[in-house]
Residue, then its C-alpha position, 0 to 999 in steps of 0.5 A: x031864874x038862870x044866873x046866865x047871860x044868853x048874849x054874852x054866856x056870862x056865868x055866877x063865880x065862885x070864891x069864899x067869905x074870909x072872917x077877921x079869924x080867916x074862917x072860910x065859907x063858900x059864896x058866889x057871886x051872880x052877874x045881873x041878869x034880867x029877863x027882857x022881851x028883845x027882838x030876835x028875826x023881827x019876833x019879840x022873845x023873852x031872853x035873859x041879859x045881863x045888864x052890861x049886854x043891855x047897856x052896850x047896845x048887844x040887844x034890841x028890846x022890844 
């Protein structure tokens, strides 16, 4: 599944682990995302959300 919002185009960013002996190794960190059925022009359509867009009210799920 894409880790991007189609509401808001939020994406995954990207840092490192830090060991206690600051040894780095890459991570990334992902926004919830969901797959939800909204309404988009009265038609229910599946959309991936984040979860802050859900609860802000930007969608209107089906």
């Amino acid at each position: 599944m894409s880790k991007i919002c189609e509401v808001c185009g939020k994406k995954p960013s990207f840092g490192f682990n830090i060991s206690h002996s600051h040894r780095k190794t890459k991570r990334r960190w992902n926004p919830n995302v969901q797959k939800i059925r909204v309404v988009v022009d009265g038609k229910p359509t599946h959309m991936n959300v984040c979860t802050k867009c859900m609860k802000a009210g930007k969608v209107e799920r089906y």
